[in-house]
PDB file of N, CA, C and O in Angstrom:
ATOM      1  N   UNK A   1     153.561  30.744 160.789  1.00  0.00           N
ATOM      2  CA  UNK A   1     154.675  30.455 161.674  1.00  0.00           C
ATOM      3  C   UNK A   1     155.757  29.732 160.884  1.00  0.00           C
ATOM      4  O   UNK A   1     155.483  28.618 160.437  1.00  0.00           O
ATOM      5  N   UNK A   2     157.081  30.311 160.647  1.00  0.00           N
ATOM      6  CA  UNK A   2     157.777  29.737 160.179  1.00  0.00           C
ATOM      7  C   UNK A   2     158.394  28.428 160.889  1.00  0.00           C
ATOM      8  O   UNK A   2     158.483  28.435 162.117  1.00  0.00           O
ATOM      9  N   UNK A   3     158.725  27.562 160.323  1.00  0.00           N
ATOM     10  CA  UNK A   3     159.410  26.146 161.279  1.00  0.00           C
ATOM     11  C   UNK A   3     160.273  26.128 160.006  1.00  0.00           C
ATOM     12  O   UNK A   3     159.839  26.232 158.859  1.00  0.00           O
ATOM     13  N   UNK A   4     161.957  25.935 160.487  1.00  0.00           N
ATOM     14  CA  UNK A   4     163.064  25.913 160.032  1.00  0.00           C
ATOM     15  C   UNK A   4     163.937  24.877 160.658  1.00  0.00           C
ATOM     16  O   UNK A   4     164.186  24.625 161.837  1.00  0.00           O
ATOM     17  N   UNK A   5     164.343  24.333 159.499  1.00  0.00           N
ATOM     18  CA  UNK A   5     165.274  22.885 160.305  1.00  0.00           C
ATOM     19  C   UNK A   5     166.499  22.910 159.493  1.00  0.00           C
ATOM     20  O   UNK A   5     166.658  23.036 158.279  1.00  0.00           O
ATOM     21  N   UNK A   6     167.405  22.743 160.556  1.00  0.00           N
ATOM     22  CA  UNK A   6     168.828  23.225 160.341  1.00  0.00           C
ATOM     23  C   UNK A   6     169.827  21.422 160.406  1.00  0.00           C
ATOM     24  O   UNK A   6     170.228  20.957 161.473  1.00  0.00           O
ATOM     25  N   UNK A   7     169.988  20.855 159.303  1.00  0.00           N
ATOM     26  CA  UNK A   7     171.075  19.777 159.860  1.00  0.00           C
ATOM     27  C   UNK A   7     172.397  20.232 159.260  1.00  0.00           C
ATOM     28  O   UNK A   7     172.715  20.838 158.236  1.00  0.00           O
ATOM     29  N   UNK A   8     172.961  19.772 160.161  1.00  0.00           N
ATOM     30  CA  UNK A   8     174.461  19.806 160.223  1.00  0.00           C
ATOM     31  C   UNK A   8     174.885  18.726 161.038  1.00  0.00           C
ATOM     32  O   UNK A   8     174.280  17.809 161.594  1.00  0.00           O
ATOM     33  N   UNK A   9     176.531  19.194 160.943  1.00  0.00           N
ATOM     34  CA  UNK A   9     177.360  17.908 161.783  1.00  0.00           C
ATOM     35  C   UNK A   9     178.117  18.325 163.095  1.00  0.00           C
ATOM     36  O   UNK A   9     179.102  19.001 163.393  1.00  0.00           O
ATOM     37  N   UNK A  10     177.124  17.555 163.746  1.00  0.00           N
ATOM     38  CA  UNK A  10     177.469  17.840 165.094  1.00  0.00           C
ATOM     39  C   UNK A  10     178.913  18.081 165.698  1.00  0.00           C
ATOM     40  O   UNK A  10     179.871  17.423 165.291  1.00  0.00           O
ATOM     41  N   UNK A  11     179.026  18.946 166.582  1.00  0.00           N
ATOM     42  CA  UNK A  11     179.720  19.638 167.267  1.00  0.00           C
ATOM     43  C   UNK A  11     179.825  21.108 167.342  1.00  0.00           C
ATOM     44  O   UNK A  11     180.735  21.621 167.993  1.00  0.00           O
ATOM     45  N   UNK A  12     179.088  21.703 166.816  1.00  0.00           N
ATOM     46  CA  UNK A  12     178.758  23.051 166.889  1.00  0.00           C
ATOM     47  C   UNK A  12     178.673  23.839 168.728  1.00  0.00           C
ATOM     48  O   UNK A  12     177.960  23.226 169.522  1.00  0.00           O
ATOM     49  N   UNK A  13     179.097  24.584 169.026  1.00  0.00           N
ATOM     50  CA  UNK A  13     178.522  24.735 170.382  1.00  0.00           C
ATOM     51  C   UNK A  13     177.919  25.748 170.916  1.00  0.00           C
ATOM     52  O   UNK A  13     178.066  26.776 170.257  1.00  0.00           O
ATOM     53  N   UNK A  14     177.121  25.889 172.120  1.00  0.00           N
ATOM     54  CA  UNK A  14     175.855  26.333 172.539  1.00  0.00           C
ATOM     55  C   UNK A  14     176.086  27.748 172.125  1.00  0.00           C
ATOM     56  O   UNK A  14     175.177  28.383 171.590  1.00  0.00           O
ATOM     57  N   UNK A  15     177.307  28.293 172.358  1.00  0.00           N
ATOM     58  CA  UNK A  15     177.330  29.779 171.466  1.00  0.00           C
ATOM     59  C   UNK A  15     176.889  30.090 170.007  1.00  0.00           C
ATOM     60  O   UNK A  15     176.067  30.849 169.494  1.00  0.00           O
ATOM     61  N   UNK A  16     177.604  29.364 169.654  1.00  0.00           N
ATOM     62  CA  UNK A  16     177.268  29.057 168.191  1.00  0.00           C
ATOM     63  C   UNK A  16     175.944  29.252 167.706  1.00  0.00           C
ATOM     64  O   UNK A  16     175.621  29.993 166.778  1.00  0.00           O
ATOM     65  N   UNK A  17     175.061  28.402 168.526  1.00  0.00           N
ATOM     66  CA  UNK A  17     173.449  27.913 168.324  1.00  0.00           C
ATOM     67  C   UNK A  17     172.874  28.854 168.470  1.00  0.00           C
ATOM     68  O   UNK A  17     172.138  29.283 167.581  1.00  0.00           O
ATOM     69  N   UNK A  18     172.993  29.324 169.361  1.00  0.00           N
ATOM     70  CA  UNK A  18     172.910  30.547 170.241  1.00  0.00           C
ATOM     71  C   UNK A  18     172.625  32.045 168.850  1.00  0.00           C
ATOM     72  O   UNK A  18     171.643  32.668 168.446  1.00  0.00           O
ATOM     73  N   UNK A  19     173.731  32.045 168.628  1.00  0.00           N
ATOM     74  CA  UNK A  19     174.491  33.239 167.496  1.00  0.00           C
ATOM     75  C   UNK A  19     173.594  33.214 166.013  1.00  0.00           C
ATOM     76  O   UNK A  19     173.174  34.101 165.270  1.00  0.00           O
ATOM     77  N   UNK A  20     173.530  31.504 165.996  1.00  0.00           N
ATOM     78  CA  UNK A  20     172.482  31.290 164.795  1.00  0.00           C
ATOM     79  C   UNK A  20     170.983  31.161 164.807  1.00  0.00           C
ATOM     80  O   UNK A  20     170.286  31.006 163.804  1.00  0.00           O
ATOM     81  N   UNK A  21     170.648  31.226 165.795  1.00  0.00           N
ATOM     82  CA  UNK A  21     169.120  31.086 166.097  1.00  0.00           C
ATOM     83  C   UNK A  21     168.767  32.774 166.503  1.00  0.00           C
ATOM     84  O   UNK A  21     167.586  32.847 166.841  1.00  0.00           O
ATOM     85  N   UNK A  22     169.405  34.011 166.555  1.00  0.00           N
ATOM     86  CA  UNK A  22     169.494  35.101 166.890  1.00  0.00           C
ATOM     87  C   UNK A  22     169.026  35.623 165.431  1.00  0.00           C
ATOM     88  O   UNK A  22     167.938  36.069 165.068  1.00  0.00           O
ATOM     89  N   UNK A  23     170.643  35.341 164.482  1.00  0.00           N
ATOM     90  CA  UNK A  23     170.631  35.887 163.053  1.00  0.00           C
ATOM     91  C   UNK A  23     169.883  35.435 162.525  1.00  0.00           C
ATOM     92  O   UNK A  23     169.988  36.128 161.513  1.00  0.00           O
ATOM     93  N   UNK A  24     168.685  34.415 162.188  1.00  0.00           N
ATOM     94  CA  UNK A  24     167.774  33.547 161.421  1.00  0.00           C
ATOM     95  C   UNK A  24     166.592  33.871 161.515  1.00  0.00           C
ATOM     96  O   UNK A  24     165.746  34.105 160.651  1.00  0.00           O
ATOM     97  N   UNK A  25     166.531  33.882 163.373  1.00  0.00           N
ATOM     98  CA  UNK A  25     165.096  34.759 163.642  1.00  0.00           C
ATOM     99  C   UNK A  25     164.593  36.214 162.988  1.00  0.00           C
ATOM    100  O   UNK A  25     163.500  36.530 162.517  1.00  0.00           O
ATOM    101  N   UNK A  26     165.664  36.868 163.128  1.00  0.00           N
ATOM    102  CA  UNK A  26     165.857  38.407 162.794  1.00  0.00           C
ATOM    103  C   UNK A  26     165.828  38.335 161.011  1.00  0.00           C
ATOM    104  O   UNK A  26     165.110  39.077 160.340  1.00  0.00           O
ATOM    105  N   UNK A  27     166.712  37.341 160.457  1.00  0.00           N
ATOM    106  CA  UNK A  27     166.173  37.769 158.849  1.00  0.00           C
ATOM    107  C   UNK A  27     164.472  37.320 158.729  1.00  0.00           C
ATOM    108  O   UNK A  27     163.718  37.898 157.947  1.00  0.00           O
ATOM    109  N   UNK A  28     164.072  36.321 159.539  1.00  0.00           N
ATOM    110  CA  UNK A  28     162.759  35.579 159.327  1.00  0.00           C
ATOM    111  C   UNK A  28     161.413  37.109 159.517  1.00  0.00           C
ATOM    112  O   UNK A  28     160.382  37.348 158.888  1.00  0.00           O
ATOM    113  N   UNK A  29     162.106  37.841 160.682  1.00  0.00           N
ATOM    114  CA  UNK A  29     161.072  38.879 161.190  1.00  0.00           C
ATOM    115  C   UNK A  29     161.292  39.924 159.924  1.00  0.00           C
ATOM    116  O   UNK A  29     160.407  39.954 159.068  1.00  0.00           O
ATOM    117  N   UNK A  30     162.096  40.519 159.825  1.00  0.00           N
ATOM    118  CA  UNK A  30     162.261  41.319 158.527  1.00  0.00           C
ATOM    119  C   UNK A  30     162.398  40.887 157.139  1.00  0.00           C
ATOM    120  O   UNK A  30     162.765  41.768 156.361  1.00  0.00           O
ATOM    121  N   UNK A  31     162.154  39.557 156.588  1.00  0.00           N
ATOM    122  CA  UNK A  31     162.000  39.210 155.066  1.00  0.00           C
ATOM    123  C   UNK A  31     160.719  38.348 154.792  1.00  0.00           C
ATOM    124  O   UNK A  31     160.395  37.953 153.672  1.00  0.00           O
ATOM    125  N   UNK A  32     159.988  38.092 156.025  1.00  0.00           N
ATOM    126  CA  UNK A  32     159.087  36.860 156.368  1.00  0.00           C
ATOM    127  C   UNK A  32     157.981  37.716 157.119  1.00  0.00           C
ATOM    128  O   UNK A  32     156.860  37.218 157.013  1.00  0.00           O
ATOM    129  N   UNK A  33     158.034  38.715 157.743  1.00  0.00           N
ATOM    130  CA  UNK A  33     157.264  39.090 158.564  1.00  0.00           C
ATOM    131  C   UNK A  33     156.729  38.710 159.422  1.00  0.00           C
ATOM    132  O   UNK A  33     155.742  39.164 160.000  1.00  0.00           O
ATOM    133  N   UNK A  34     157.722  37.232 159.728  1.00  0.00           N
ATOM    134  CA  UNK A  34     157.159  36.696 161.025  1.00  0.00           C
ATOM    135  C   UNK A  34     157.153  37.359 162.469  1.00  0.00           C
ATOM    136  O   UNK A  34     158.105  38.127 162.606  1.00  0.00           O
ATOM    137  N   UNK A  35     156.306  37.258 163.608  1.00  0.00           N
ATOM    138  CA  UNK A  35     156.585  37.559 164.818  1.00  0.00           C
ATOM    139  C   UNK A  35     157.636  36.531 165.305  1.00  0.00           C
ATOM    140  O   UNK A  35     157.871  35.338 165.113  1.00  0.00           O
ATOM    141  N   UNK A  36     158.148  37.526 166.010  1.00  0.00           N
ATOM    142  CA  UNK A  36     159.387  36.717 166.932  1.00  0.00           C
ATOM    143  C   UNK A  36     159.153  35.404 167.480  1.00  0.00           C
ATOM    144  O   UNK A  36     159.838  34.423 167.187  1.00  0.00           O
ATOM    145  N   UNK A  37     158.148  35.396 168.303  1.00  0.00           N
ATOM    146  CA  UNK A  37     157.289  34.692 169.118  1.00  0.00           C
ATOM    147  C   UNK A  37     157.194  33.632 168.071  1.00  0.00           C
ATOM    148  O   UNK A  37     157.417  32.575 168.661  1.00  0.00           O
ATOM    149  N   UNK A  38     157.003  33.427 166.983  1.00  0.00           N
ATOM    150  CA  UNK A  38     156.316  32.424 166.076  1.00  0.00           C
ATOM    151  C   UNK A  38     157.690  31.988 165.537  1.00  0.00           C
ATOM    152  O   UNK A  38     157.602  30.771 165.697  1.00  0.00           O
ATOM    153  N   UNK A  39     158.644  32.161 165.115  1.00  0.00           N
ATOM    154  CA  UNK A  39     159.904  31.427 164.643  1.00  0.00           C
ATOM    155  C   UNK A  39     160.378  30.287 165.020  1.00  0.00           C
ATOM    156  O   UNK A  39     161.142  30.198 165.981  1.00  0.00           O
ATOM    157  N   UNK A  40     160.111  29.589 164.536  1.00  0.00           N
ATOM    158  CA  UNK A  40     160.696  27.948 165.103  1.00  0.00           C
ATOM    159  C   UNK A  40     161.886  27.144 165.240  1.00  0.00           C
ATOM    160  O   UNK A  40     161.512  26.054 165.673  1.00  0.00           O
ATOM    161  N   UNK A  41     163.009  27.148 165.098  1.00  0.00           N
ATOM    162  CA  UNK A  41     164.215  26.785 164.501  1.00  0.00           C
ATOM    163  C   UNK A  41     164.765  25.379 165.311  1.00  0.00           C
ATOM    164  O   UNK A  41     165.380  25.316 166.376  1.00  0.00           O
ATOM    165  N   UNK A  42     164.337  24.336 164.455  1.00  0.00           N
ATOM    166  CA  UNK A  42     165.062  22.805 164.914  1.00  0.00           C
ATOM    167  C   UNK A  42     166.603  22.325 164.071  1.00  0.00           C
ATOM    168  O   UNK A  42     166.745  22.131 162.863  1.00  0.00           O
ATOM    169  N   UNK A  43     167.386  22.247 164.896  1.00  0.00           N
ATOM    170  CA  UNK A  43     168.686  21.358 165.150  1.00  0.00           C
ATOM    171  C   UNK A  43     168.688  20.142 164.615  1.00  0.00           C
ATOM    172  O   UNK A  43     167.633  19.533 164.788  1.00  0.00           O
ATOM    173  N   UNK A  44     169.446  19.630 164.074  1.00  0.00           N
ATOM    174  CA  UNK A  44     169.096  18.169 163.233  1.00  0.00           C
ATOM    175  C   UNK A  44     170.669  17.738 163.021  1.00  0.00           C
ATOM    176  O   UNK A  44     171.282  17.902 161.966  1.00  0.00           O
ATOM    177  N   UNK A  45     171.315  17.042 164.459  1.00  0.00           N
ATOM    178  CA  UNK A  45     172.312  16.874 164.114  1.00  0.00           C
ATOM    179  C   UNK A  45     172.769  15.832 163.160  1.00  0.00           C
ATOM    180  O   UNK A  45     171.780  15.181 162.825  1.00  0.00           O
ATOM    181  N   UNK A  46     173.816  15.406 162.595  1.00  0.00           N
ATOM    182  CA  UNK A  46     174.660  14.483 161.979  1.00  0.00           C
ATOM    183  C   UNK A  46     175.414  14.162 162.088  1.00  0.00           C
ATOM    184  O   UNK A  46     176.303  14.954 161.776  1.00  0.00           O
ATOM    185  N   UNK A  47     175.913  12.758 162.608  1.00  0.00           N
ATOM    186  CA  UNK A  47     177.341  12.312 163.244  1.00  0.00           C
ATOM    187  C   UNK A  47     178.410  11.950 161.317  1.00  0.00           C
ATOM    188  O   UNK A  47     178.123  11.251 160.344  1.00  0.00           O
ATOM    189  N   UNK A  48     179.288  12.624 161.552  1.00  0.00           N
ATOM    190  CA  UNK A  48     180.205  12.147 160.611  1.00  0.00           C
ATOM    191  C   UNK A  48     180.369  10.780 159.609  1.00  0.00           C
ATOM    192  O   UNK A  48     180.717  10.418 158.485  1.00  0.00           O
ATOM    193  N   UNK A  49     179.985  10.439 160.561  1.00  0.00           N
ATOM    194  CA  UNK A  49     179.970   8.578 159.196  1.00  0.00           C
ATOM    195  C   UNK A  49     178.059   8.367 159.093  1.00  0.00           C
ATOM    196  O   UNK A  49     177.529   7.256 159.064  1.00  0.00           O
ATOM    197  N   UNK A  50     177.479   9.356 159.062  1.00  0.00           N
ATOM    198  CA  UNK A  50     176.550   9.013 158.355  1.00  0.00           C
ATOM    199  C   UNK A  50     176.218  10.142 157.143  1.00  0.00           C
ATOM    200  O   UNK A  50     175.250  10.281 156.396  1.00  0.00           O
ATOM    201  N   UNK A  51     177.065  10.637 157.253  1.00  0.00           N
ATOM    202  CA  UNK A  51     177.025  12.001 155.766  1.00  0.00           C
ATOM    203  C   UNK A  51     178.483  11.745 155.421  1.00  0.00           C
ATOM    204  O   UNK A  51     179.549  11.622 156.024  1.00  0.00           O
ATOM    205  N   UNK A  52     177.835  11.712 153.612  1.00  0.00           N
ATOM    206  CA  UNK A  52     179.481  11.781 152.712  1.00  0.00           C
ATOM    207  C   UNK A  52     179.063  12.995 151.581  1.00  0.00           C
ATOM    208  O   UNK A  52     177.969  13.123 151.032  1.00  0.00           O
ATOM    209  N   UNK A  53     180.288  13.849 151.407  1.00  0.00           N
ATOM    210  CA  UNK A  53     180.286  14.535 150.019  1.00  0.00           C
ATOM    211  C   UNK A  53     181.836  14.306 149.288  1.00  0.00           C
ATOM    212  O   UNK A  53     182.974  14.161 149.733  1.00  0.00           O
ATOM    213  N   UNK A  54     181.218  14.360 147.896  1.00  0.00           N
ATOM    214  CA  UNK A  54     182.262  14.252 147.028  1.00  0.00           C
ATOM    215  C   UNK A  54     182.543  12.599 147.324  1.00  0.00           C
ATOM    216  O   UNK A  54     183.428  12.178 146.580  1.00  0.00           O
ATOM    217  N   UNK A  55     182.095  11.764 148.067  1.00  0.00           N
ATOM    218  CA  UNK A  55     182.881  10.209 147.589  1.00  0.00           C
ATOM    219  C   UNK A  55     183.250   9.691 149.077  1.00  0.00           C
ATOM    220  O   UNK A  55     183.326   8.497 149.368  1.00  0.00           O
ATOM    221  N   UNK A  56     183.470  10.769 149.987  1.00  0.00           N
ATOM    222  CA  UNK A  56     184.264  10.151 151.093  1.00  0.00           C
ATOM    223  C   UNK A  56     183.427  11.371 152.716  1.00  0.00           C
ATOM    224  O   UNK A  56     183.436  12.593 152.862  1.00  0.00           O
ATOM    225  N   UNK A  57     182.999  10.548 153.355  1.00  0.00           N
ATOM    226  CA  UNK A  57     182.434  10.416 155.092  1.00  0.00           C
ATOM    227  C   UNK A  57     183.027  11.679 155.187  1.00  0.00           C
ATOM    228  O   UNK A  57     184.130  12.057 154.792  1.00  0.00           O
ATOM    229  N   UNK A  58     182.014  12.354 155.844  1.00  0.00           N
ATOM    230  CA  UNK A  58     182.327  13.529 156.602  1.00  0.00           C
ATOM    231  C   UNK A  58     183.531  13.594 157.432  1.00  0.00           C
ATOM    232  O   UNK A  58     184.409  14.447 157.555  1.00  0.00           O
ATOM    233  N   UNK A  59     183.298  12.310 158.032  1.00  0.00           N
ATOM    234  CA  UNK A  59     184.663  11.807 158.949  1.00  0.00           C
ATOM    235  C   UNK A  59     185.869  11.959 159.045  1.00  0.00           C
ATOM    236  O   UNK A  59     186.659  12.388 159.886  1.00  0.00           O
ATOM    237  N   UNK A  60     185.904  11.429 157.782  1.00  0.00           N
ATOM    238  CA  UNK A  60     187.110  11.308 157.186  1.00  0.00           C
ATOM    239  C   UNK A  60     187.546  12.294 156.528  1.00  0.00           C
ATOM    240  O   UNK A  60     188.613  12.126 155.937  1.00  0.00           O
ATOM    241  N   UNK A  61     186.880  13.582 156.428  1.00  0.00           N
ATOM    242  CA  UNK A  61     187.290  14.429 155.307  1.00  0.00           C
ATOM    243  C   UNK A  61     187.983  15.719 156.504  1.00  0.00           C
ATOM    244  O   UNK A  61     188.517  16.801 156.259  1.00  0.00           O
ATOM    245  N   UNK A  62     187.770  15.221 157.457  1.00  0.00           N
ATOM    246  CA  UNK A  62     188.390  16.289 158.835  1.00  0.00           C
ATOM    247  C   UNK A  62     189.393  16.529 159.018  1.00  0.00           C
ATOM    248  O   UNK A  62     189.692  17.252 159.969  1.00  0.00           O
TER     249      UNK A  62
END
């Protein structure tokens, strides 16, 4: 059973999630041979001032 954990920075929305938990499952069933049924996919959000790249807060880089 694959279990896949996705963080990012929050605000993504339910379409979105939606759209990506569709396309992920589907490469997982055809490159993984997982059953559908068995695909796991957890959300792991991140608020902006607790992730920095390059030097400076997600936050701030908006």
């Amino acid at each position: 059973m694959p279990n896949i954990t996705v963080e990012l920075l929050a605000g993504r929305t339910l379409d979105q999630r939606r759209q990506f938990v569709q396309a992920v499952t589907e490469q997982a069933e055809a490159i993984l041979g997982a059953r559908r049924q068995d695909v796991r996919i957890l959300f792991v959000e991140i608020s902006g001032e607790l992730v920095a790249k390059g030097g400076v807060l997600a936050v701030d880089a908006e």
